[in-house]
N, C-alpha and C positions, 0 to 999 in steps of 0.2 A: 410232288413233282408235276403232276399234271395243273394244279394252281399255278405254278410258275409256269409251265410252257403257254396257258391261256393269256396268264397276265402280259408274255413276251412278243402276243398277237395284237396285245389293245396296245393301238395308236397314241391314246391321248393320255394312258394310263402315265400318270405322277409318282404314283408310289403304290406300292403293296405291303401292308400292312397285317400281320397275325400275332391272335395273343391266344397263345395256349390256354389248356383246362389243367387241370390239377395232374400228378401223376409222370409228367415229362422227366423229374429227373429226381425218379424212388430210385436209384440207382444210388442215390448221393444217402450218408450213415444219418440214422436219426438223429433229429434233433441239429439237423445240419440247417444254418442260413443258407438260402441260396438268393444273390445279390440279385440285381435287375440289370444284367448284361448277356451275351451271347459266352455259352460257354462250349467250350471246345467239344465234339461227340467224345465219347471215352474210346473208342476204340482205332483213334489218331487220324491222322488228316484226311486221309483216302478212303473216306465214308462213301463218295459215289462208284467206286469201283468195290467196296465192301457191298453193296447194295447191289451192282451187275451181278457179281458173285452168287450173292441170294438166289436172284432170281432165276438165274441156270441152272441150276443146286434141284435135281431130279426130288420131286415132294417125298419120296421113300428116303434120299440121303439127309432131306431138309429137316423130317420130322425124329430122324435118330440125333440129328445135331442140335438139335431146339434146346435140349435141355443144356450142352455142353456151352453154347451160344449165352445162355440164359444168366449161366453160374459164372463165365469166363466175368461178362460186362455189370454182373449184379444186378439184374432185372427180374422180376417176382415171375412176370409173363411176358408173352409177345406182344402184350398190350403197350404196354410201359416203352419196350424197346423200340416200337416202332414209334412210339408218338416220341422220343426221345431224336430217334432217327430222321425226322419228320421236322423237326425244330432246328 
């Protein structure tokens, strides 16, 4: 998010460009293709208010919910989920 608010500063910026690392979408069942398009976050449209949410979320309710978070979207960790969140 802060890439895009910097990018939204540059005057002469054209385009902003990112290509993920490995791991954005272990969420998806082995042995799964995944194409080369934008694919929808899994937990439906309102990913930026899913993510306000988060971040209100007292670190004692956050860390009893990690796991329930985890299992609900099929992410191994919070690694996964956020660089998934991230894309």
């Amino acid at each position: 998010m802060r890439v895009l608010d910097l990018a939204h500063q540059c005057e002469h910026l054209i385009a902003l460009h990112h290509v993920s690392t490995a791991f954005v979408n272990s969420n998806l069942p082995n042995n799964s293709v995944c194409t080369e398009e934008v694919l929808p976050w899994v937990g439906g449209e309102d990913w930026e208010a899913w993510i306000d949410n988060l971040i209100k979320m007292e670190p004692q309710m956050l860390e009893k919910e990690e796991p329930i978070i985890l299992k609900k979207f099929g992410f191994p960790n919070t690694y996964t989920l956020t660089k998934n969140l991230a894309e």
